[in-house]
mmCIF file of the N, C-alpha and C atoms, coordinates in Angstrom:
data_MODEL
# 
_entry.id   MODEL 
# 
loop_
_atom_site.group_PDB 
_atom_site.id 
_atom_site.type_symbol 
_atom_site.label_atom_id 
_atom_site.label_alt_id 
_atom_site.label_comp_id 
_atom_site.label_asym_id 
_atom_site.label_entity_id 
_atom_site.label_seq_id 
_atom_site.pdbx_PDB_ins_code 
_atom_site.Cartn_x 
_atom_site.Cartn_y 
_atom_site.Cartn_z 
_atom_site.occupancy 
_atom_site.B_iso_or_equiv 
_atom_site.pdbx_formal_charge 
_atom_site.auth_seq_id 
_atom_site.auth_comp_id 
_atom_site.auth_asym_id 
_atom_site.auth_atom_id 
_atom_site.pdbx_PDB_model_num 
ATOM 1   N N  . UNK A 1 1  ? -3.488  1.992   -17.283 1.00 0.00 ? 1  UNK A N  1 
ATOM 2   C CA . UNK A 1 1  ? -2.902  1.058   -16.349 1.00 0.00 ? 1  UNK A CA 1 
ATOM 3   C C  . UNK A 1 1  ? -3.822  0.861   -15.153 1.00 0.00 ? 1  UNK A C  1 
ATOM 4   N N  . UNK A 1 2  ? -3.740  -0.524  -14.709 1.00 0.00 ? 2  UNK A N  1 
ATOM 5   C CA . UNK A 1 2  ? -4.494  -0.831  -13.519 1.00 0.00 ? 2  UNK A CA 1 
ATOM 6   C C  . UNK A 1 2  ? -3.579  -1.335  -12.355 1.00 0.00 ? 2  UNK A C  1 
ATOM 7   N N  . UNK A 1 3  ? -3.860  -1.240  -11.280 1.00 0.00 ? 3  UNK A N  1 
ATOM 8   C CA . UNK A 1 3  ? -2.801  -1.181  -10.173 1.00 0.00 ? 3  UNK A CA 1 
ATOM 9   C C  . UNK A 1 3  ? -3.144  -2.365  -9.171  1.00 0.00 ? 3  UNK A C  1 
ATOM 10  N N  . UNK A 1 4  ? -2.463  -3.236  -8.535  1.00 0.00 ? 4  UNK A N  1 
ATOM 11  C CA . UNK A 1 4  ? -2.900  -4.192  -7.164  1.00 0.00 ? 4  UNK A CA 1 
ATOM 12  C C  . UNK A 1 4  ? -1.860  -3.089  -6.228  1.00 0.00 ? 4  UNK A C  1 
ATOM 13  N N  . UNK A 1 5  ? -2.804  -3.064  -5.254  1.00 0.00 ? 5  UNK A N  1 
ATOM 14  C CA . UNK A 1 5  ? -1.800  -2.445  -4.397  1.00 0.00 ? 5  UNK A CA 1 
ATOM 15  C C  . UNK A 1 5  ? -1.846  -2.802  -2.994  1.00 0.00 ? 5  UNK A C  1 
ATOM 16  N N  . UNK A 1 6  ? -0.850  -2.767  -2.023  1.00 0.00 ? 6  UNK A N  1 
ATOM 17  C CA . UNK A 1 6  ? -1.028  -3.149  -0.496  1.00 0.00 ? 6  UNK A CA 1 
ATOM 18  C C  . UNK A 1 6  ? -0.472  -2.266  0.196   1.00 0.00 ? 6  UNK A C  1 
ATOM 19  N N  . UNK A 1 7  ? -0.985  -1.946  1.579   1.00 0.00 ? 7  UNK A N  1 
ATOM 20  C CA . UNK A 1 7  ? -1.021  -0.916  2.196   1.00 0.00 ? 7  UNK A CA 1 
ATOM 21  C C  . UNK A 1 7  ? -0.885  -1.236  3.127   1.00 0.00 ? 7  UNK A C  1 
ATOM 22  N N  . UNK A 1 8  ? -0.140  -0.346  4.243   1.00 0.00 ? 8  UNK A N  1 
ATOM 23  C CA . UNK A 1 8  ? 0.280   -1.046  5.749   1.00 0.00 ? 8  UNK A CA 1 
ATOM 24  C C  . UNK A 1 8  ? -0.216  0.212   6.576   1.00 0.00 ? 8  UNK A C  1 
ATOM 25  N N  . UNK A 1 9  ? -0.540  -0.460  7.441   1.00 0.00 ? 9  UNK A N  1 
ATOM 26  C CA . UNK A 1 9  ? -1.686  1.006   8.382   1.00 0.00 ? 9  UNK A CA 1 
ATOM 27  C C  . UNK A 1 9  ? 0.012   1.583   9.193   1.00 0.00 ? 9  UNK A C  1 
ATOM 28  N N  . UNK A 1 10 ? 0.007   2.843   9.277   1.00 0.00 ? 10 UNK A N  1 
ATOM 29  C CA . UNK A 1 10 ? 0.834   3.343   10.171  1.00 0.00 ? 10 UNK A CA 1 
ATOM 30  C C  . UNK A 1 10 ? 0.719   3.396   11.457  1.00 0.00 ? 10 UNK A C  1 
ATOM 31  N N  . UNK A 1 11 ? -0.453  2.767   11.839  1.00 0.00 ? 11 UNK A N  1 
ATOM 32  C CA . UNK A 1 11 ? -0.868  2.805   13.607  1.00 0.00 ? 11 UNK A CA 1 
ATOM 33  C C  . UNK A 1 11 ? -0.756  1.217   13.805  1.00 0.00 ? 11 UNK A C  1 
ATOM 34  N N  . UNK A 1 12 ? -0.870  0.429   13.083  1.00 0.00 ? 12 UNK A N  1 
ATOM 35  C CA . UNK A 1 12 ? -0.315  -0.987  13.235  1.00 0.00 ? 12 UNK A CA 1 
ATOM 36  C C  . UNK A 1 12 ? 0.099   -1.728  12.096  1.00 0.00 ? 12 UNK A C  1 
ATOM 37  N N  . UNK A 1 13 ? 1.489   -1.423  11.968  1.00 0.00 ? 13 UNK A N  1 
ATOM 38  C CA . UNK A 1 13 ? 2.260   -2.010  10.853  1.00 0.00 ? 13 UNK A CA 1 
ATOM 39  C C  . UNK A 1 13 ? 2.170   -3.569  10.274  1.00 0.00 ? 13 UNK A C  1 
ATOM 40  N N  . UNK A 1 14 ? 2.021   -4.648  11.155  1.00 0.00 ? 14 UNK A N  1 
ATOM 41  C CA . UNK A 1 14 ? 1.057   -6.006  11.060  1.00 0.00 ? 14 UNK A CA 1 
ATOM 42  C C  . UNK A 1 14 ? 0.481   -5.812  10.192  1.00 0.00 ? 14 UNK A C  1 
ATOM 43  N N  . UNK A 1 15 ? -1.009  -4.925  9.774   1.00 0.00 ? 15 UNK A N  1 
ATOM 44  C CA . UNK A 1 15 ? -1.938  -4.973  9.361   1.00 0.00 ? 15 UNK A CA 1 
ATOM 45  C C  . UNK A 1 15 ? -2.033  -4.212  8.211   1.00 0.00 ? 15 UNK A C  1 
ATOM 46  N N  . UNK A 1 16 ? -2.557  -5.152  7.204   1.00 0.00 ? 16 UNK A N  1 
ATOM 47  C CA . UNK A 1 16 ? -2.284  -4.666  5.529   1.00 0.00 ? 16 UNK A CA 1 
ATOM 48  C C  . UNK A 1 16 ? -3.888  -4.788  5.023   1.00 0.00 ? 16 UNK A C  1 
ATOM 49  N N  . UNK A 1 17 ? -3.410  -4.398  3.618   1.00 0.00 ? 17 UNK A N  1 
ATOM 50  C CA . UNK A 1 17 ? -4.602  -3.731  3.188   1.00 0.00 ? 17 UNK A CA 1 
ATOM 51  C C  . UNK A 1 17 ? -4.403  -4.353  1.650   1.00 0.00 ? 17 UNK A C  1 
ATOM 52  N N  . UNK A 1 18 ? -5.294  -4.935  0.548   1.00 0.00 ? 18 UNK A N  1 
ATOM 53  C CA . UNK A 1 18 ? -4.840  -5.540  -0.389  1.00 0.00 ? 18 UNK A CA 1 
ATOM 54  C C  . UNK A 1 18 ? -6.144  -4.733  -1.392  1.00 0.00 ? 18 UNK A C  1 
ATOM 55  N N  . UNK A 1 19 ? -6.177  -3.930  -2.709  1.00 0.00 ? 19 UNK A N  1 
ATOM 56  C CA . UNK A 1 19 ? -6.857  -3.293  -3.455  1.00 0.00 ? 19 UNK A CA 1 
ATOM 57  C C  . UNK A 1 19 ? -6.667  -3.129  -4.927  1.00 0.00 ? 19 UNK A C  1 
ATOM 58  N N  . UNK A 1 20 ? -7.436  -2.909  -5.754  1.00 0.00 ? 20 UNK A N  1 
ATOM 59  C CA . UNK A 1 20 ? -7.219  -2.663  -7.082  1.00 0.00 ? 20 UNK A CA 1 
ATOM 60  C C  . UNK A 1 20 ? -7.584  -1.479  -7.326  1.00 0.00 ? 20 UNK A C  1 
ATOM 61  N N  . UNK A 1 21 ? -6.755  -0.429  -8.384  1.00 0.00 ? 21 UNK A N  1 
ATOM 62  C CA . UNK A 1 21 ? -7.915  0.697   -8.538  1.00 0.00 ? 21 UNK A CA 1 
ATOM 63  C C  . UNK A 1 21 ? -7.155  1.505   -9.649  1.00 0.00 ? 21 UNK A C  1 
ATOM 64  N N  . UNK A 1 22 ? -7.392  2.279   -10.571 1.00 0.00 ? 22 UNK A N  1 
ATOM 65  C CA . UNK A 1 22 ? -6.879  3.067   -11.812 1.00 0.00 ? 22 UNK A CA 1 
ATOM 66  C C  . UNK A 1 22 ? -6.437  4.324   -10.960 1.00 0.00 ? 22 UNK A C  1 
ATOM 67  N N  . UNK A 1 23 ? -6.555  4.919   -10.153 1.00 0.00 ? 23 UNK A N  1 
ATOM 68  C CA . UNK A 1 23 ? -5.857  6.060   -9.712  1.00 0.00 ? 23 UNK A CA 1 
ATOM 69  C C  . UNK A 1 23 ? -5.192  5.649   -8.086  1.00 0.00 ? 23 UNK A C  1 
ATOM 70  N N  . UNK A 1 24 ? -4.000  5.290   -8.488  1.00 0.00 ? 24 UNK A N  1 
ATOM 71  C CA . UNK A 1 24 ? -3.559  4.605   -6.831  1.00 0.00 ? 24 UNK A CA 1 
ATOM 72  C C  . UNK A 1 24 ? -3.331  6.316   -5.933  1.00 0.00 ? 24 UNK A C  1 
ATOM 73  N N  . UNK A 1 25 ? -3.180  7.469   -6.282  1.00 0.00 ? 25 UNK A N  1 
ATOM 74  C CA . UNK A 1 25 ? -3.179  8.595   -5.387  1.00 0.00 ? 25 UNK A CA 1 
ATOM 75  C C  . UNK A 1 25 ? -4.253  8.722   -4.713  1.00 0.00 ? 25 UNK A C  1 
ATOM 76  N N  . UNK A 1 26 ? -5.510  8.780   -5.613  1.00 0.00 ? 26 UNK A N  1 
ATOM 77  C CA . UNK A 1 26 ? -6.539  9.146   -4.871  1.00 0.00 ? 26 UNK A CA 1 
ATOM 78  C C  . UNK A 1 26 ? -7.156  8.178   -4.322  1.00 0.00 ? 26 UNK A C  1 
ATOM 79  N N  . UNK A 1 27 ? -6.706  6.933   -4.448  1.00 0.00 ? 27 UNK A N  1 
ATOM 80  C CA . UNK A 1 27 ? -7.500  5.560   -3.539  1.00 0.00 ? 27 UNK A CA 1 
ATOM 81  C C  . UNK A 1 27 ? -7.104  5.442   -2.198  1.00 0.00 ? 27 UNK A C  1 
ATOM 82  N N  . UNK A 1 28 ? -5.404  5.882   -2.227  1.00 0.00 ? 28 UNK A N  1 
ATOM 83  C CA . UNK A 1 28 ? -4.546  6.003   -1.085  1.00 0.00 ? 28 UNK A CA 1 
ATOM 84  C C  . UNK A 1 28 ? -5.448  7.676   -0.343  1.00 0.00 ? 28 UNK A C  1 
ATOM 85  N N  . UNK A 1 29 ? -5.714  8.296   -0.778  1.00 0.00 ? 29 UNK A N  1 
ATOM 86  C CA . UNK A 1 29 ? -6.740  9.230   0.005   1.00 0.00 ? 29 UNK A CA 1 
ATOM 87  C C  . UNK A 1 29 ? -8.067  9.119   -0.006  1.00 0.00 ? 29 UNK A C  1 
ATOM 88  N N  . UNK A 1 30 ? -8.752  8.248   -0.007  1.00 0.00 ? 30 UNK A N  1 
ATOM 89  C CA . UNK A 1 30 ? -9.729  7.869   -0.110  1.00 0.00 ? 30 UNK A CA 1 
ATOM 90  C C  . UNK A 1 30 ? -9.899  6.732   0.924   1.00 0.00 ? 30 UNK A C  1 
ATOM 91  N N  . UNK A 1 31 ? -8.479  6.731   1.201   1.00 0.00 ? 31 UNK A N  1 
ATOM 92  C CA . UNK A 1 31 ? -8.211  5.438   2.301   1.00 0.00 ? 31 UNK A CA 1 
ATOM 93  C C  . UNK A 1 31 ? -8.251  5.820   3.580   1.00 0.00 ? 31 UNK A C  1 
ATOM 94  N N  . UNK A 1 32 ? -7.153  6.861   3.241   1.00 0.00 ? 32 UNK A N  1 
ATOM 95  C CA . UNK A 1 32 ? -6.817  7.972   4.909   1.00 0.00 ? 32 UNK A CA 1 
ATOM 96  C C  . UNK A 1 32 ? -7.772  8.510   4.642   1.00 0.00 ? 32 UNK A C  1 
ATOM 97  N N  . UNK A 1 33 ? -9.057  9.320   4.198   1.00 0.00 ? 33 UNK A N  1 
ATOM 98  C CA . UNK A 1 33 ? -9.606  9.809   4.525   1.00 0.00 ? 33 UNK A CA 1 
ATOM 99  C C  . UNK A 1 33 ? -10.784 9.457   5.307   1.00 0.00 ? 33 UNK A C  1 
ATOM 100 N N  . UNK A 1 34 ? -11.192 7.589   5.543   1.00 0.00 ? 34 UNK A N  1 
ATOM 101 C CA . UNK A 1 34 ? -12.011 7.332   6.372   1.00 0.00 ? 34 UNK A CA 1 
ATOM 102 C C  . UNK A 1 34 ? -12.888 6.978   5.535   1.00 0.00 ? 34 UNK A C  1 
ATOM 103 N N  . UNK A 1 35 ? -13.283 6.924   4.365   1.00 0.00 ? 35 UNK A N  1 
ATOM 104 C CA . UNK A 1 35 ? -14.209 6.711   3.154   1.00 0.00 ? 35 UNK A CA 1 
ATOM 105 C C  . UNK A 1 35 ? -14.428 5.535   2.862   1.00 0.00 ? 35 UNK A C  1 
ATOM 106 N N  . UNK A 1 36 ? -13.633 4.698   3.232   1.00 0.00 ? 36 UNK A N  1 
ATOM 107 C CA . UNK A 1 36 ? -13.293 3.100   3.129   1.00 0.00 ? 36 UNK A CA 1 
ATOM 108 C C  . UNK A 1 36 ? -13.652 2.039   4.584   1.00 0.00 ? 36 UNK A C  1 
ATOM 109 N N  . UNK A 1 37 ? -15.009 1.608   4.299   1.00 0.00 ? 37 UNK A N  1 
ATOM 110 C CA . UNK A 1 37 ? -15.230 1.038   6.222   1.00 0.00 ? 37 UNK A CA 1 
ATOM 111 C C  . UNK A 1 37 ? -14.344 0.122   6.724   1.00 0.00 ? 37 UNK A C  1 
ATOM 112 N N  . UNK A 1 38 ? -13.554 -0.453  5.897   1.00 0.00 ? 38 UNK A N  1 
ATOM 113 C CA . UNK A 1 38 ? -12.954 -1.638  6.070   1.00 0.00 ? 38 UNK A CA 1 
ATOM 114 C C  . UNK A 1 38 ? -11.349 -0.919  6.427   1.00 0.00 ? 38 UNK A C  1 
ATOM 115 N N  . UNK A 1 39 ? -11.098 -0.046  6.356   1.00 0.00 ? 39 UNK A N  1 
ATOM 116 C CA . UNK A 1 39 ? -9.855  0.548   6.217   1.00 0.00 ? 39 UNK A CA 1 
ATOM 117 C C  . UNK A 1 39 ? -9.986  1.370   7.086   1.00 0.00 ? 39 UNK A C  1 
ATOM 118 N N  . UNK A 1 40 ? -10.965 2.059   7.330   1.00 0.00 ? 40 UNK A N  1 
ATOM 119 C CA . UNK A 1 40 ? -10.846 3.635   8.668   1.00 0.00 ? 40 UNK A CA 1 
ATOM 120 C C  . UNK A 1 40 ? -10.537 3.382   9.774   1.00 0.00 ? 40 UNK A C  1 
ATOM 121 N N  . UNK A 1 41 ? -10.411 2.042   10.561  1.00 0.00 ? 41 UNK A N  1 
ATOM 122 C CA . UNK A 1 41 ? -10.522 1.713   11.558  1.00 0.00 ? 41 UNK A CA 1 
ATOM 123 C C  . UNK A 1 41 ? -8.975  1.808   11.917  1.00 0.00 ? 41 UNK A C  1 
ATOM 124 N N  . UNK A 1 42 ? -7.857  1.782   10.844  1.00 0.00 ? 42 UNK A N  1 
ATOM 125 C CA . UNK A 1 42 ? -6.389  1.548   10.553  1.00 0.00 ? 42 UNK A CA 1 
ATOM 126 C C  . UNK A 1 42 ? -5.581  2.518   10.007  1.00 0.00 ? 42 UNK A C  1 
ATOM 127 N N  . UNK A 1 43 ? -6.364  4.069   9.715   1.00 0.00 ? 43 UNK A N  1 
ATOM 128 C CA . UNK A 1 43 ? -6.093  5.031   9.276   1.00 0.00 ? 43 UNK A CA 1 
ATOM 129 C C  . UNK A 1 43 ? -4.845  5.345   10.556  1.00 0.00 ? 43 UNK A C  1 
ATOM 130 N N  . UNK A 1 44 ? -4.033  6.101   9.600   1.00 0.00 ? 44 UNK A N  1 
ATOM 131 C CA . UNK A 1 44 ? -3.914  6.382   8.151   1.00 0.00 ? 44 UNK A CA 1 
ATOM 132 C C  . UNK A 1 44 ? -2.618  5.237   7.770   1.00 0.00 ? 44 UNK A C  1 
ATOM 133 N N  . UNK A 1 45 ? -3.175  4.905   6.513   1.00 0.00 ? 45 UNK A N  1 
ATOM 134 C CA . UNK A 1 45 ? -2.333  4.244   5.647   1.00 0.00 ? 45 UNK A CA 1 
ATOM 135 C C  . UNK A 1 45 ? -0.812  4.431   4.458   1.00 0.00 ? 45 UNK A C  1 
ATOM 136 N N  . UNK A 1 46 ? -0.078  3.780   4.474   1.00 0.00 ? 46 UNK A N  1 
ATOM 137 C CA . UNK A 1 46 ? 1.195   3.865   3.433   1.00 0.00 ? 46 UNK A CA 1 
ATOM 138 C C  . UNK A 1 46 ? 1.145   2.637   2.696   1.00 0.00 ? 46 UNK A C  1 
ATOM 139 N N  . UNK A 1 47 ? 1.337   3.356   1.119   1.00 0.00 ? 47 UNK A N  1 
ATOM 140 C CA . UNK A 1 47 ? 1.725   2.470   0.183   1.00 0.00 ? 47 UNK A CA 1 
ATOM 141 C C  . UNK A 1 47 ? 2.872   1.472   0.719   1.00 0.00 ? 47 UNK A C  1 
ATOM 142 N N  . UNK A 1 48 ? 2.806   -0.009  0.643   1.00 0.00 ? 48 UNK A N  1 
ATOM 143 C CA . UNK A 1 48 ? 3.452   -0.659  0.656   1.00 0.00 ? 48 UNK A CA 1 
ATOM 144 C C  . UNK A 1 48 ? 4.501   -1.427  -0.945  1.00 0.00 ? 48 UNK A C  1 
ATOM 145 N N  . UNK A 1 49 ? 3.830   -1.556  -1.355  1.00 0.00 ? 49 UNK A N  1 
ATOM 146 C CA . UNK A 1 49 ? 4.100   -1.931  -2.970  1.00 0.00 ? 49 UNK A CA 1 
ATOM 147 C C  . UNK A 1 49 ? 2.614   -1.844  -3.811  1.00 0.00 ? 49 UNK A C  1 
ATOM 148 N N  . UNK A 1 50 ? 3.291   -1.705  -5.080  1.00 0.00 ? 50 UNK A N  1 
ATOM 149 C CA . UNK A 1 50 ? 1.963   -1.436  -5.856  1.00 0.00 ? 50 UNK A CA 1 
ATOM 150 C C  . UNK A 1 50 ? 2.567   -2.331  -7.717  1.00 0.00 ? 50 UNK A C  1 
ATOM 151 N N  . UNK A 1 51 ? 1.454   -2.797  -8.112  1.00 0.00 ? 51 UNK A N  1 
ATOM 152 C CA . UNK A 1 51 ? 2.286   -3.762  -9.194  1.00 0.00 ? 51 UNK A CA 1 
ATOM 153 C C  . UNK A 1 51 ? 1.176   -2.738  -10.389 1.00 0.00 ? 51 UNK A C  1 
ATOM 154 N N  . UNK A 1 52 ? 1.793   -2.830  -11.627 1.00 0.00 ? 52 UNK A N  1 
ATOM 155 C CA . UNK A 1 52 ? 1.061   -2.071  -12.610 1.00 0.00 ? 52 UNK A CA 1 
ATOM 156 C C  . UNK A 1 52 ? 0.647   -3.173  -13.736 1.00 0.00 ? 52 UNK A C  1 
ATOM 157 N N  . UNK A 1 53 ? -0.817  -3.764  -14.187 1.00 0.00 ? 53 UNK A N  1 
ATOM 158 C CA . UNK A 1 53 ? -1.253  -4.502  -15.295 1.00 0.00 ? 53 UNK A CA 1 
ATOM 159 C C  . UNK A 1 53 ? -1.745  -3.618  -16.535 1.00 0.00 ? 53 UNK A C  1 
ATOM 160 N N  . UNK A 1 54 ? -1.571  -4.120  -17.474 1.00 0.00 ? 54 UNK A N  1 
ATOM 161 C CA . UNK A 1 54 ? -2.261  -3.921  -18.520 1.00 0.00 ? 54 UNK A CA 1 
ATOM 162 C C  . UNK A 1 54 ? -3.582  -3.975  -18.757 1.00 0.00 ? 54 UNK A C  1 
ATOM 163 N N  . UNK A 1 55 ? -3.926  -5.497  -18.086 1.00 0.00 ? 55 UNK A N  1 
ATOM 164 C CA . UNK A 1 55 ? -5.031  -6.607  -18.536 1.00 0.00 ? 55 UNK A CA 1 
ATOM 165 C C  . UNK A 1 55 ? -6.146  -6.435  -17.427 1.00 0.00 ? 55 UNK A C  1 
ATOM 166 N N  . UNK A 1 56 ? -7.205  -5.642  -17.462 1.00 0.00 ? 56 UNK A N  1 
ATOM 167 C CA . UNK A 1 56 ? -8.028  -5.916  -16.054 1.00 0.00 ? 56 UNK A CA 1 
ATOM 168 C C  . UNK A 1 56 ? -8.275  -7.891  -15.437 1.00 0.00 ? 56 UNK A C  1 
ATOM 169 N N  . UNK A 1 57 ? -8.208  -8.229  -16.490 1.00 0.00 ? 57 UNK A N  1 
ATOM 170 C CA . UNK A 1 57 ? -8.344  -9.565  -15.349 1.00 0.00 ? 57 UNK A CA 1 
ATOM 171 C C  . UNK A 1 57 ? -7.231  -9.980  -14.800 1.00 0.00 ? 57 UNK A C  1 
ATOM 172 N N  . UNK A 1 58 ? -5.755  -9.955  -15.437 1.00 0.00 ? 58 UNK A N  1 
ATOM 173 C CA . UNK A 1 58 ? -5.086  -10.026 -14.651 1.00 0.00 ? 58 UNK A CA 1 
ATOM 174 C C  . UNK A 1 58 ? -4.758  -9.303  -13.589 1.00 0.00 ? 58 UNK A C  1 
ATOM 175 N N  . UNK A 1 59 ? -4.827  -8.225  -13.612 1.00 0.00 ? 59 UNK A N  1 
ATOM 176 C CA . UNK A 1 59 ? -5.413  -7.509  -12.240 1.00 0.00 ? 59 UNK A CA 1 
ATOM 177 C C  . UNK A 1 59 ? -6.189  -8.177  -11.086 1.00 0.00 ? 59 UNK A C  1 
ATOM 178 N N  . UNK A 1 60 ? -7.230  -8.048  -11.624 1.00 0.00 ? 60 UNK A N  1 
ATOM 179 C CA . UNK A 1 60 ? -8.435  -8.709  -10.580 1.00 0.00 ? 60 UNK A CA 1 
ATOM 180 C C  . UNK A 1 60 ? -7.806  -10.339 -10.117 1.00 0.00 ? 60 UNK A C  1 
ATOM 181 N N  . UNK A 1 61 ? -7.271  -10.818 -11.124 1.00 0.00 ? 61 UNK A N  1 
ATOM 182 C CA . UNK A 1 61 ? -6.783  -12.631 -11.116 1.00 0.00 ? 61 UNK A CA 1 
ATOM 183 C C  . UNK A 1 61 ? -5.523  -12.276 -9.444  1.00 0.00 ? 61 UNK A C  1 
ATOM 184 N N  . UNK A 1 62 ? -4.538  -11.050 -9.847  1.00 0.00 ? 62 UNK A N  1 
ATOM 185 C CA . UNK A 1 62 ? -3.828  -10.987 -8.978  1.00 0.00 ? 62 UNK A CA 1 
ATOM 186 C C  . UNK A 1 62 ? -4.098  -10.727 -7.413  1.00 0.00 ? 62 UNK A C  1 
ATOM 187 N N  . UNK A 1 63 ? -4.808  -9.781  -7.539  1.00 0.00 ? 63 UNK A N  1 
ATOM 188 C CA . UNK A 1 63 ? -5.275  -8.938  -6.338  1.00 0.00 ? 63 UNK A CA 1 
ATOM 189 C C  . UNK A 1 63 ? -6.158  -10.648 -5.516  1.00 0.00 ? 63 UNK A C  1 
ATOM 190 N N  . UNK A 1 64 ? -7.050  -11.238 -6.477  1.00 0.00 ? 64 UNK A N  1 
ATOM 191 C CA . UNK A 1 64 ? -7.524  -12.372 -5.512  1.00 0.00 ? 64 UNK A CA 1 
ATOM 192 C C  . UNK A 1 64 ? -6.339  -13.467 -5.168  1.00 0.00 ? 64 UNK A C  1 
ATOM 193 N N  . UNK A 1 65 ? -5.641  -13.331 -5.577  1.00 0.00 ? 65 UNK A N  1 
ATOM 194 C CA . UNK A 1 65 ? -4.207  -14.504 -5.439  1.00 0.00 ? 65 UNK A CA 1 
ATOM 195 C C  . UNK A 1 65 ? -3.729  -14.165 -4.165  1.00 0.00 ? 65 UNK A C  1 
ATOM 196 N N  . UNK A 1 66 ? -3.535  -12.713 -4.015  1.00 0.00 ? 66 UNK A N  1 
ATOM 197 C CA . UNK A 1 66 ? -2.473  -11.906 -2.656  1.00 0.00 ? 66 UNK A CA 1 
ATOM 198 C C  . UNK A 1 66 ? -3.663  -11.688 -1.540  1.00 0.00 ? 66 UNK A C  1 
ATOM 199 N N  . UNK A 1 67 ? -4.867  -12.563 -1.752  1.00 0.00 ? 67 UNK A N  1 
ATOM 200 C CA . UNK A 1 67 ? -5.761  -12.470 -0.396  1.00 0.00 ? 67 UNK A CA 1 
ATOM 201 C C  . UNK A 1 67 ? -6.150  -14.100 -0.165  1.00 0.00 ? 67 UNK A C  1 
ATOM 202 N N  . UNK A 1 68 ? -5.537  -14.571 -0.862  1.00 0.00 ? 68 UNK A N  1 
ATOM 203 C CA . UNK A 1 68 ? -4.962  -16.312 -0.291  1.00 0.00 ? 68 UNK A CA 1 
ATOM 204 C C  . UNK A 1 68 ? -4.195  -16.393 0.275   1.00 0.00 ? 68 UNK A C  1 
ATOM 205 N N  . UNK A 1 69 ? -3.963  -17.743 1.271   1.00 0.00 ? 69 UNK A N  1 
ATOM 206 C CA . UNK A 1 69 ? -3.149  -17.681 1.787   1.00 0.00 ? 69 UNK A CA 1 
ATOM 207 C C  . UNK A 1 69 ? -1.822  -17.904 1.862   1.00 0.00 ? 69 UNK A C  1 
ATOM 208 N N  . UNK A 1 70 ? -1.695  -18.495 0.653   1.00 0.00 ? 70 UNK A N  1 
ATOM 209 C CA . UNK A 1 70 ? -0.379  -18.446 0.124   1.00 0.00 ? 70 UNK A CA 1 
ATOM 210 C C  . UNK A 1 70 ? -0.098  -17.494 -1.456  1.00 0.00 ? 70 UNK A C  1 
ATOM 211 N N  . UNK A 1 71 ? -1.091  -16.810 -1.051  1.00 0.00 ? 71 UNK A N  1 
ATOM 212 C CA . UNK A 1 71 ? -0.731  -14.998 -1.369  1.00 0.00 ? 71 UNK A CA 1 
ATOM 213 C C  . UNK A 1 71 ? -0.225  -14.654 -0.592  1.00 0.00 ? 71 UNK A C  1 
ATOM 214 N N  . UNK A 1 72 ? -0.502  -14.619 0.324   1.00 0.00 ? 72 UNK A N  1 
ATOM 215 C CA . UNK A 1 72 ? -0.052  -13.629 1.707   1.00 0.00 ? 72 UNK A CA 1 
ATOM 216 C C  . UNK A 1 72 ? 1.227   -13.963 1.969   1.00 0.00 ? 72 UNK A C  1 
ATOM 217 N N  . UNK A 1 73 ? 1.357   -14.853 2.307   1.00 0.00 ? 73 UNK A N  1 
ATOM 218 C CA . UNK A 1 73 ? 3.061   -15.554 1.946   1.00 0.00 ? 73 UNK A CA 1 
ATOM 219 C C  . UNK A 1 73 ? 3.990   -15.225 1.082   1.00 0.00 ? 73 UNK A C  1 
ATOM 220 N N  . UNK A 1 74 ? 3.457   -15.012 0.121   1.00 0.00 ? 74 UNK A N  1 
ATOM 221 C CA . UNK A 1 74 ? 4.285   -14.892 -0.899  1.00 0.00 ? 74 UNK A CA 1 
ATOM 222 C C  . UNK A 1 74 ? 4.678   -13.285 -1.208  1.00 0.00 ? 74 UNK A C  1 
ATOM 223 N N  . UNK A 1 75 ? 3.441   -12.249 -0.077  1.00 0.00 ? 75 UNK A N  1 
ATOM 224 C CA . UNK A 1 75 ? 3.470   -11.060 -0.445  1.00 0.00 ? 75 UNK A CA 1 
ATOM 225 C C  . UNK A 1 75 ? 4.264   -10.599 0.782   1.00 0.00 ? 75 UNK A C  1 
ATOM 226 N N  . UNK A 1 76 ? 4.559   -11.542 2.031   1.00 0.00 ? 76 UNK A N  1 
ATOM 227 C CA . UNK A 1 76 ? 5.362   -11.670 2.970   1.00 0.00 ? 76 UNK A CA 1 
ATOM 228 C C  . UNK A 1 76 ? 6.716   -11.511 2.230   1.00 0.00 ? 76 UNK A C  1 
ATOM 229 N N  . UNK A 1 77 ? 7.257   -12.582 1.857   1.00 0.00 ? 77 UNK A N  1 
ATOM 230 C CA . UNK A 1 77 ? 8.457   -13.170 1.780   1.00 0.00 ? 77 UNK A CA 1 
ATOM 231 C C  . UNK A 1 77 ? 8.859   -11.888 0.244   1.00 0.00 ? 77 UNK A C  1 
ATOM 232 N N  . UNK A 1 78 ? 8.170   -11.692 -0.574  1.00 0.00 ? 78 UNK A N  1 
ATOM 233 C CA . UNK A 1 78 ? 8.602   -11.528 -1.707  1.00 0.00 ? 78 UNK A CA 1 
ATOM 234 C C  . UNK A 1 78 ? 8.267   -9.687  -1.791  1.00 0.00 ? 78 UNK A C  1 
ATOM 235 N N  . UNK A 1 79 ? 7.320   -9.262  -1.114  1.00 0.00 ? 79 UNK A N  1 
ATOM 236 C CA . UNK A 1 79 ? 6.652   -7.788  -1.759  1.00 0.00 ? 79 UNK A CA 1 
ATOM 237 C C  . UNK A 1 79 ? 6.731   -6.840  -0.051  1.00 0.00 ? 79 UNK A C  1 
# 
């Protein structure tokens, strides 16, 4: 299984985090741990929702959908 997942920083709840990855435990520590440049700045992070694919492209197809902007909307209103 492959995972899209979004993440909400616990030091500013606003601010999310959108990723793909086969082990969502250790990505989520890999996150808080500062390992991630784009993410350390927002440490530490909580799973927000996480969706499970079969298909790596639909994966990848998803994860670029929910960093549009009517991804984001939709991950607003719906996730």
């Amino acid at each position: 299984m492959q995972y899209v997942y979004i993440l909400r920083s616990l030091v500013d709840p606003e601010r999310h985090y959108v990723g793909t990855t086969l082990d969502l435990r250790s990505r989520l520590a890999t996150h808080n741990s500062g390992a991630v440049t784009h993410t350390s700045k927002f440490a530490p992070w909580a799973i927000k929702t996480y969706l499970a694919f079969e298909d790596e492209s639909r994966t990848r197809n998803f994860e670029r959908y929910l960093k549009t902007a009517s991804g984001r909307a939709f991950a607003k209103k719906r996730l």
